[in-house]
C-alpha positions, 0 to 999 in steps of 0.5 A: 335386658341385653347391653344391644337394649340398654343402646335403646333406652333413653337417658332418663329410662336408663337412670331410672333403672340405674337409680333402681339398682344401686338402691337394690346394692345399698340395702344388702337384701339380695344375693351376691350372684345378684349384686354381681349381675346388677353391678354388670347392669348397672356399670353398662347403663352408667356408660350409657347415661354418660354417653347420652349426657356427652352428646346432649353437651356437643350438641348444646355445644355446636348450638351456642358457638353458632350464635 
């Protein structure tokens, strides 16, 4: 999956994978070229998830300071 395809996943599909890959990191059963590439992964959806909780926070943001 490329990083144009993590933009498309949404926040719980995201932190699905992310939760995936940091279990995978924490068992030490794989490679280091693979803990590389997951780490690459998992830093690239750990953005992602950040930035769809910032705009969920503006949007609960803008719906609350208009009451």
């Amino acid at each position: 999956m490329t990083a144009s395809e993590v933009k498309k996943m949404g926040f719980e599909e995201a932190l699905s994978e992310l939760e995936s890959i940091v279990n995978r990191l924490e068992s030490g059963q794989i490679t280091l070229e693979n803990a590389i590439d997951s780490y690459i992964r998992g830093d690239s959806l750990k953005k992602h998830c950040e930035k769809k909780l910032n705009e969920a926070k503006l949007k609960v943001e803008k719906i609350t300071a208009e009451k």
